[in-house]
C-alpha positions as CSV (number, residue, x, y, z in Angstrom):
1,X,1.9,-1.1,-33.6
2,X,3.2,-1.8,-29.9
3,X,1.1,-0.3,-27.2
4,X,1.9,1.7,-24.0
5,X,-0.3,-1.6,-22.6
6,X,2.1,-3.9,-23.8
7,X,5.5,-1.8,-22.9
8,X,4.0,-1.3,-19.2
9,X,3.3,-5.8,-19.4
10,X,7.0,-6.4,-20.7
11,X,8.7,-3.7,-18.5
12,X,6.9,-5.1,-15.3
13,X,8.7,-8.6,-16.0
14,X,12.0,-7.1,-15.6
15,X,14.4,-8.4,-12.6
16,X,15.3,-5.8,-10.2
17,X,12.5,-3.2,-11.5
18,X,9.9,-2.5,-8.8
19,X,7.0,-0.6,-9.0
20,X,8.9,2.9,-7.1
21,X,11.5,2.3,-9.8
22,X,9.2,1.5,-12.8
23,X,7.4,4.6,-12.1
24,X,10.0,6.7,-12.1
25,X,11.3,5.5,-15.9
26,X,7.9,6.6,-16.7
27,X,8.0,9.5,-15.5
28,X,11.8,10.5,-16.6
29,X,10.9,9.4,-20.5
30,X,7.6,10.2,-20.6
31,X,6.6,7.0,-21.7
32,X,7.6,3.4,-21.6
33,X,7.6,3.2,-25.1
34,X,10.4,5.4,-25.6
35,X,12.4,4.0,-22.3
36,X,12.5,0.7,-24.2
37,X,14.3,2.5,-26.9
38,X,16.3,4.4,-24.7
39,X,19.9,3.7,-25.2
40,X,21.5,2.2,-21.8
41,X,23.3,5.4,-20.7
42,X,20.0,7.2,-21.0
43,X,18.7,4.3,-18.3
44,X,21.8,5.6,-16.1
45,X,19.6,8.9,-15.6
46,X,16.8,7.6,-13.8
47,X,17.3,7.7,-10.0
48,X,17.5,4.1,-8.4
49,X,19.3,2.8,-11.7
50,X,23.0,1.5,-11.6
51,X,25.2,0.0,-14.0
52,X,24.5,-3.4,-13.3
53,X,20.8,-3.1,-13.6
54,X,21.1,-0.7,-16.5
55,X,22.8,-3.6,-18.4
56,X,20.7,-6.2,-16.9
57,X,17.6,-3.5,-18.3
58,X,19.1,-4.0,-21.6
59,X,19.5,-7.6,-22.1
60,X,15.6,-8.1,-21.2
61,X,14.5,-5.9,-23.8
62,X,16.4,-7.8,-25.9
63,X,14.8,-11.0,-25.0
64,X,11.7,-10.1,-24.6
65,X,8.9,-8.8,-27.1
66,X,6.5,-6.6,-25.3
67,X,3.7,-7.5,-27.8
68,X,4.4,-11.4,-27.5
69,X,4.4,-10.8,-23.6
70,X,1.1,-8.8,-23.6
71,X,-0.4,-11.7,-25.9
72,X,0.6,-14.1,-23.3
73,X,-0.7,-12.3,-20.3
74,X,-4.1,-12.1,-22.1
75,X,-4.3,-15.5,-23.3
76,X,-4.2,-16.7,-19.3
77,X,-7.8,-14.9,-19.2
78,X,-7.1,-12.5,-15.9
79,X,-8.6,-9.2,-16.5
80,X,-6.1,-6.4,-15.9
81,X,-5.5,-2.8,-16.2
82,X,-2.2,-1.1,-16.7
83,X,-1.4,2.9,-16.1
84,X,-2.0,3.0,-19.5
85,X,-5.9,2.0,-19.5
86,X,-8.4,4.5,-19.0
87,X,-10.1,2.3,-16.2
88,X,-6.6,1.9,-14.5
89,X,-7.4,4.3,-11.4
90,X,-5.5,8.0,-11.8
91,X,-5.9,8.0,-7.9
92,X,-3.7,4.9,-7.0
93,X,-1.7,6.2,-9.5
94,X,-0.4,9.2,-7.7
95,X,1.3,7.1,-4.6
96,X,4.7,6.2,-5.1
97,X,4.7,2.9,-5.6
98,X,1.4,1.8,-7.9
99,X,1.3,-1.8,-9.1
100,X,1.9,-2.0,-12.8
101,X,-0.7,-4.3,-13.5
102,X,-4.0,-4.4,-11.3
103,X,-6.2,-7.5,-11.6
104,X,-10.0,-7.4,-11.3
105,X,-13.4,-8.3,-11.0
106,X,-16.4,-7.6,-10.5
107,X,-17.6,-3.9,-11.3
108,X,-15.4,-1.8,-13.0
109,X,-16.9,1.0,-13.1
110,X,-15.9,1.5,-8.8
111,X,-12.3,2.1,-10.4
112,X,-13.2,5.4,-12.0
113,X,-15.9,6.4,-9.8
114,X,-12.8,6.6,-6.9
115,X,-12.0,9.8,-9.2
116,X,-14.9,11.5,-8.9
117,X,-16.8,10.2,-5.7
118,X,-15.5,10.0,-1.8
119,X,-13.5,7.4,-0.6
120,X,-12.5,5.7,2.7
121,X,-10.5,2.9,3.9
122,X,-11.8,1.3,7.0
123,X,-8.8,-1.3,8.2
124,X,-8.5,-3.2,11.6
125,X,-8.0,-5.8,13.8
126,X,-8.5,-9.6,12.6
127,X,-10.2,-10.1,16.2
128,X,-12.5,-6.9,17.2
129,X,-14.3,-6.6,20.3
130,X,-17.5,-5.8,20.2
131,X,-17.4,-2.0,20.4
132,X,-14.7,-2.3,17.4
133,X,-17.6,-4.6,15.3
134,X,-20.4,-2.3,15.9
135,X,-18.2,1.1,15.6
136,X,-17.2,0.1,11.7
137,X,-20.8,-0.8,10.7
138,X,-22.4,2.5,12.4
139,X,-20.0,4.4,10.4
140,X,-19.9,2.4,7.1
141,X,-23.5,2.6,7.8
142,X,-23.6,6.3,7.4
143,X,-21.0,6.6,4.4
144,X,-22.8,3.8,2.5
145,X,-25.9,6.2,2.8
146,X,-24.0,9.0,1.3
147,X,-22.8,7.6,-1.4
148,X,-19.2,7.3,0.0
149,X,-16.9,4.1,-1.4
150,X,-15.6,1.9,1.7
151,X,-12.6,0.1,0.9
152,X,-11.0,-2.8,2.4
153,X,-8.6,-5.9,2.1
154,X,-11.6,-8.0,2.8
155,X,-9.2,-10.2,5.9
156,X,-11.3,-11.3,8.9
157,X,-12.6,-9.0,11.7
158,X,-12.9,-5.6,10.8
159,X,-12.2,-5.6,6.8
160,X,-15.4,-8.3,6.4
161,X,-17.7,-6.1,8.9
162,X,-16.6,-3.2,6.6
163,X,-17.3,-4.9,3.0
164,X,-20.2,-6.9,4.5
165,X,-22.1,-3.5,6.1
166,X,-21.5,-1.5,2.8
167,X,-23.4,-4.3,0.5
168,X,-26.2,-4.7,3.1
169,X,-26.7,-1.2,3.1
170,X,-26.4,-0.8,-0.6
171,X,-23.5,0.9,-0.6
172,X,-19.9,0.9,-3.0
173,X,-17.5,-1.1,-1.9
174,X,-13.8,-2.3,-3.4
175,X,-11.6,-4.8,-1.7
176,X,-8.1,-5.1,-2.6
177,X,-6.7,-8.8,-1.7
178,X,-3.6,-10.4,-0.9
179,X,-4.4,-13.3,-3.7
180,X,-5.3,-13.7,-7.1
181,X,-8.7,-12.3,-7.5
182,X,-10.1,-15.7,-7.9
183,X,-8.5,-17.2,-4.9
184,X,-10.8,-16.8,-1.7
185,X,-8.3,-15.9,1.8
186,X,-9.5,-16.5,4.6
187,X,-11.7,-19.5,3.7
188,X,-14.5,-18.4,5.9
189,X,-14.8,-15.2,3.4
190,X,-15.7,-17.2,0.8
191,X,-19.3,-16.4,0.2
192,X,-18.5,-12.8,0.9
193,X,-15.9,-12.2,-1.7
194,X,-18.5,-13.7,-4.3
195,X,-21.0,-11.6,-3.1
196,X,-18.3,-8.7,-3.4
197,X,-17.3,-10.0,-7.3
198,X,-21.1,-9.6,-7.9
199,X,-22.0,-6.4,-6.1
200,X,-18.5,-4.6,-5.6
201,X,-15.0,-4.7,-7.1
202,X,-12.0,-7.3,-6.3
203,X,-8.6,-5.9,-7.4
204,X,-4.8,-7.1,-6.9
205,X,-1.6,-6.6,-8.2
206,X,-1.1,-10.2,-8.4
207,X,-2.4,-13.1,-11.0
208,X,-5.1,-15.7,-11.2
209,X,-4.0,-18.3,-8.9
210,X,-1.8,-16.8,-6.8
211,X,-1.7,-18.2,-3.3
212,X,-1.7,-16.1,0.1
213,X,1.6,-15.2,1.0
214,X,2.4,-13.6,4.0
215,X,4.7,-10.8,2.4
216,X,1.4,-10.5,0.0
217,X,-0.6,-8.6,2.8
218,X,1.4,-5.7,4.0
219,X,2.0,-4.6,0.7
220,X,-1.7,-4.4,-0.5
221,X,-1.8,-2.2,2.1
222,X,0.0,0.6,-0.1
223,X,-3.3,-0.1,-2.6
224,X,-6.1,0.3,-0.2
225,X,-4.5,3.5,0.9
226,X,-3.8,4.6,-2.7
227,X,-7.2,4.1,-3.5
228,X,-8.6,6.5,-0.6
229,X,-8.6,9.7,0.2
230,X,-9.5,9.0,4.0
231,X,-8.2,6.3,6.1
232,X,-9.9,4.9,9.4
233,X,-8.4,2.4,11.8
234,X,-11.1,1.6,13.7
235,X,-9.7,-1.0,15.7
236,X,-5.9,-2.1,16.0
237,X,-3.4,-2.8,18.7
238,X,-0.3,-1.6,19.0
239,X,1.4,-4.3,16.2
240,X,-1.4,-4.1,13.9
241,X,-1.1,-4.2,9.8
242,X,-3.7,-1.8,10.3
243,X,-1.1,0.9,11.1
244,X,1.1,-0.1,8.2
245,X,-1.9,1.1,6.4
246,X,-2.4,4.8,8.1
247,X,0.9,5.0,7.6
248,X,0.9,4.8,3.7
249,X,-2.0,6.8,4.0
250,X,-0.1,9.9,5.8
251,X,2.9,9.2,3.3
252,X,0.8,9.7,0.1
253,X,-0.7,13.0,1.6
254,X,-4.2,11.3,2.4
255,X,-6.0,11.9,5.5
256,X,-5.9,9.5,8.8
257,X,-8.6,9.4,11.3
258,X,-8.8,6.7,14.0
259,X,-12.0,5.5,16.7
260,X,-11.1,5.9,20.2
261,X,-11.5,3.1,22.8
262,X,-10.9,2.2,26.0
263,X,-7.0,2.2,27.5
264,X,-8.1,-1.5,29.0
265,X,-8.4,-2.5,25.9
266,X,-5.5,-3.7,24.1
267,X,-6.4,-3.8,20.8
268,X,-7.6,-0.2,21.6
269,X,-4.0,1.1,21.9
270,X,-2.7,1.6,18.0
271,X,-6.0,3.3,17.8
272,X,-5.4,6.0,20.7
273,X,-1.4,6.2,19.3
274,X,-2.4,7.6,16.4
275,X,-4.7,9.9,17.8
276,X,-1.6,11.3,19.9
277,X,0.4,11.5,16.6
278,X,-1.8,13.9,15.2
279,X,-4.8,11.5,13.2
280,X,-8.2,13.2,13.1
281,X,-10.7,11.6,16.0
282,X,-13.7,9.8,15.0
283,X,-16.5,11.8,17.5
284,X,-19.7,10.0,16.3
285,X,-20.8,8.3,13.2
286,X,-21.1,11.5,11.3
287,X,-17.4,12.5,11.7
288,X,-16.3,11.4,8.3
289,X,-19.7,12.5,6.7
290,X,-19.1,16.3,8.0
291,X,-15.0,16.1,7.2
292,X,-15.5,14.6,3.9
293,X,-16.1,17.8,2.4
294,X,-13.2,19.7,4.1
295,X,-10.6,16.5,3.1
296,X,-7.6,19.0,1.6
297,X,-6.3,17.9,-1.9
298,X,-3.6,15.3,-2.4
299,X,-0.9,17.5,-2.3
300,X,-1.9,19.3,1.2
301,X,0.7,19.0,3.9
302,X,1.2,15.4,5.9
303,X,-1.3,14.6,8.9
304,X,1.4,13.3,11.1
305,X,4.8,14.7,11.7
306,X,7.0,14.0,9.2
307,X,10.9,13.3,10.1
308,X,13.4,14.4,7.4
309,X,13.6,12.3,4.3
310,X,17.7,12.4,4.7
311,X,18.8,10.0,7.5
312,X,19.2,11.3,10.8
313,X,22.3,11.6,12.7
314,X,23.3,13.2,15.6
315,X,24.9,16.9,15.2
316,X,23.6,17.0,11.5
317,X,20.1,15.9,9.4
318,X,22.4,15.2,6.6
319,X,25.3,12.8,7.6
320,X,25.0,9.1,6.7
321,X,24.5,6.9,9.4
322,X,27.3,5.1,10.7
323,X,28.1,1.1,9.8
324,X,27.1,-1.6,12.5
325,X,29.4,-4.2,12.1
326,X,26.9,-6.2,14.2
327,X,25.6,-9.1,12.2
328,X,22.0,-10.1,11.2
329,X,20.5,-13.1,13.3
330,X,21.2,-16.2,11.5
331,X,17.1,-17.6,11.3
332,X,16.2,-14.4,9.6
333,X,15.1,-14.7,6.2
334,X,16.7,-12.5,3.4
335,X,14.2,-9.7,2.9
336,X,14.4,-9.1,7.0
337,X,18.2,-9.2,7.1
338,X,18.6,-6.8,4.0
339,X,16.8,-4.9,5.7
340,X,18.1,-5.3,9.2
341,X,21.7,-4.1,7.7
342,X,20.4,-1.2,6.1
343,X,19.2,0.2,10.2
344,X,21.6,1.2,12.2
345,X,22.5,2.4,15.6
346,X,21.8,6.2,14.1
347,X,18.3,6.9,13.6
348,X,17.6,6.4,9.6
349,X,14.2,7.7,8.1
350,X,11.7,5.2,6.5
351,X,11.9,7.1,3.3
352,X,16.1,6.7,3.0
353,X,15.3,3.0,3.8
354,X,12.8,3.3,0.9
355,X,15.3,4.9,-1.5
356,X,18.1,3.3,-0.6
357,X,16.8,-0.3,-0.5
358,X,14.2,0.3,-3.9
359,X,11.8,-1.7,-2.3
360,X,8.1,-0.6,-1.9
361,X,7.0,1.4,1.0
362,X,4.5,-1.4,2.2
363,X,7.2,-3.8,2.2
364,X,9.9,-2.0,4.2
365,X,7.2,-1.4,6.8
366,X,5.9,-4.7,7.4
367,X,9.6,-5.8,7.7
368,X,10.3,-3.4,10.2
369,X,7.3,-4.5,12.1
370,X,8.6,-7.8,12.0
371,X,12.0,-6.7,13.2
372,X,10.0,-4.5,15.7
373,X,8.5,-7.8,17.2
374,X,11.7,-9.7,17.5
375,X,13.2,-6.5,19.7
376,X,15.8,-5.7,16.5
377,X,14.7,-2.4,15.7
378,X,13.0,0.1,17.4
379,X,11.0,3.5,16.6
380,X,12.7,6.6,17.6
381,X,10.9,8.3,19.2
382,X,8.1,5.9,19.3
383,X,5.0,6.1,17.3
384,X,7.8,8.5,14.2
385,X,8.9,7.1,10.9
386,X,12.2,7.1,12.1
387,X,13.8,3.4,13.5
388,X,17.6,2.7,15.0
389,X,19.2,-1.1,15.9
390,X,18.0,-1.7,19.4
C-alpha cells in the first residue's frame, strides 16, 4: 500500500507546485493520498491552482509512481522526513510555506524536542564587530544553560558564534543550511558543521550534494524562523539577510527581539530599525531567559505592524494596483524581473506579492532586497511590508 511518505515525495516533484501551494492541497483534501486521486476539476478548488497547472497536475500523476519515486529518493541514501513522519517537525509545519522534504543529520531527536522545549533563532551579520561577537555568546551562553535550543544557518559571523557557543556550553543547537547536508558552506565552517553533525542537528530542504546557491540562503531563512518561537538579530545593517529572517518570524506569528548598538555603527542600524518597528529589546543577557515564559502562542497577534494583506491603493485598501508599462531592466535575471512587474507605482503588500506570484515568502523577500539595492523598489513607508516602483 502507497504511503502519505511516498504521495508527499511524488507530489513535491511536480512543476509549478511550491511548497505554499503544496500545502494548501493538503490541507483542502486532507491528504495527499486522496489529491492524487482527485479528479482535475477537484484540483481547480484549491486556491493558487489554474487550468493550466491543474492539467499539467494531471499528466505528472500519470507519469509518475509515487512508490517508485519514494524508492528512488531512498535508494540515493539522504535521510529525510516528510509532513507525514512523526520526527518531521509539527512546528515548522505551521508556517506557510514548509519544505516538503527536510534532510538531516546528526541528532534527530532536536526535531521533536522543538515541540516541547524553547526555541530561538539568533541570525546576523557575516562581519560582527566585537560587541556583536561577544553579545550572541553572552546570550547563547545563558539559553544554552537553560536548556533553550539556539538555532542558526550556521554562515560566517554571527550564525558560527551562535552554533559554536551553544556546543561549548553544552547546549542544543540545530542549523538549517543553504546546501545539502553533507556539503560544508563557507569552507572555513567546516570543522564546525562536523562538530554540529556529531553534537547538534543539520537540516535542509535540499539533497545530498547540492551546491550553495545564492537564491538557496534567503529562503532557509523561512526554516530557521519556522523552527523558533523567538527570533534575535543581534547584529545586522540595514540590508542584512538577517532581517529577511525577523521578518518571516513576525509573519508566522513568532516573536522578534533585536540587541541595541551604537547609531556609529553601521551594521548596528537593522538592529535599532526593528526596535522602532515594534521588536522586543534585548536589555541584558537574561532578557530572553525572563520573556521565554511570557512568549504568547502561535496564533497571538503580529509583533510588528502589519499592513493589509489586499494591495494598497490610494482612496481604497481593496483596489488593484495600477499597470506600469515601465519595462524591467534588461541584466535582471528572471526571478527579479517577475517580480519587478508584479510592484508597481501603488503600494502592493508582501503578502499579495506572495499570493499572486505563488512563490515562497523567503524568496519574494530576498528579491525585493535585491531590487531594494539596485534603487527599483522601495519600502513604503520604510522599515513596512509594503514596497512601490521607485
Amino acid at each position: 500500500m502507497t504511503t502519505e511518505r511516498a504521495y508527499w515525495v511524488a507530489w513535491s516533484q511536480a512543476k509549478g507546485l511550491g511548497s505554499v501551494l503544496l500545502k494548501r492541497l493538503h490541507s483542502h483534501f486532507g491528504s495527499l493520498a486522496t489529491a492524487w486521486q482527485a479528479e482535475e476539476s477537484a484540483l481547480l478548488e484549491v486556491e493558487g491552482i489554474g487550468l493550466l497547472l491543474a492539467a499539467q497536475l494531471s499528466e505528472h500523476r500519470q507519469q509518475v509512481n509515487p512508490d517508485d519515486c519514494l524508492a528512488h529518493h531512498e535508494e540515493q541514501g539522504a535521510n529525510f522526513w516528510t509532513p507525514a513522519d512523526p520526527d518531521y517537525p509539527a512546528l515548522l509545519y505551521e508556517i506557510t510555506d514548509p519544505p516538503p522534504l527536510l534532510y538531516y543529520k546528526g541528532r534527530t531527536e532536536l526535531a521533536q524536542a522543538v515541540q516541547t522545549m524553547p526555541s530561538v533563532a539568533i541570525v546576523g551579520t557575516r562581519e560582527p564587530s566585537d560587541y556583536g561577537q561577544s553579545w550572541t555568546r553572552r546570550i547563547v551562553q545563558q539559553l544554552a544553560s537553560h536548556d533553550v535550543i539556539v538555532v542558526s544557518g550556521l554562515a560566517s559571523g554571527i550564525d558560527r558564534y551562535a552554533h559554536s557557543q551553544a556546543l561549548d556550553s553544552q547546549g542544543l543547537t540545530i542549523a538549517v543550511l543553504g546546501t545539502g547536508v553533507d556539503r560544508s558552506y563557507p569552507w572555513n565552517n567546516r570543522a564546525l558543521q562536523d562538530r554540529m553533525a556529531q553534537e547538534g542537528l543539520l537540516l535542509s530542504e535540499h539533497p545530498n550534494d547540492t551546491p550553495p546557491d545564492r537564491t538557496h540562503f534567503p529562503r532557509r531563512n523561512r526554516i530557521i524562523a519556522g523552527l523558533s518561537r523567538a527570533t534575535v538579530v543581534t547584529e545586522a545593517p540595514l540590508r542584512s539577510g538577517a532581517l529577511i529572517t525577523a521578518r518571516l518570524a513576525n509573519d508566522y506569528g513568532r516573536e522578534v527581539y533585536a540587541l541595541p548598538g551604537s547609531l556609529d555603527n553601521p551594521a548596528s542600524l537593522g538592529c535599532l530599525d526593528l526596535i522602532r518597528q515594534g521588536a522586543q529589546m534585548i536589555w541584558d543577557d537574561t532578557t530572553l531567559i525572563r520573556d521565554l515564559g511570557q512568549i504568547p502562542q502561535l496564533d497571538a497577534p503580529l509583533l510588528l505592524a502589519q499592513p493589509s494583506t489586499a494591495p494598497m491603493a490610494s482612496g481604497s485598501s481593496t483596489a488593484q494596483p495600477s499597470p506600469l508599462p515601465t519595462p524591467a531592466p534588461a541584466d535582471l535575471s528572471p526571478d527579479l524581473a517577475t517580480v519587478l512587474a508584479a510592484v508597481t507605482t501603488d503600494p502592493v503588500t508582501l503578502d499579495y506579492l506572495v499570493q499572486s506570484l505563488n512563490r515562497p515568502t523567503g524568496d519574494i523577500l530576498s528579491s525585493l532586497l535585491h531590487l531594494e539595492l539596485e534603487g527599483l523598489v522601495t519600502q513604503t513607508p520604510p522599515g513596512s511590508q509594503t514596497y512601490q516602483r521607485c
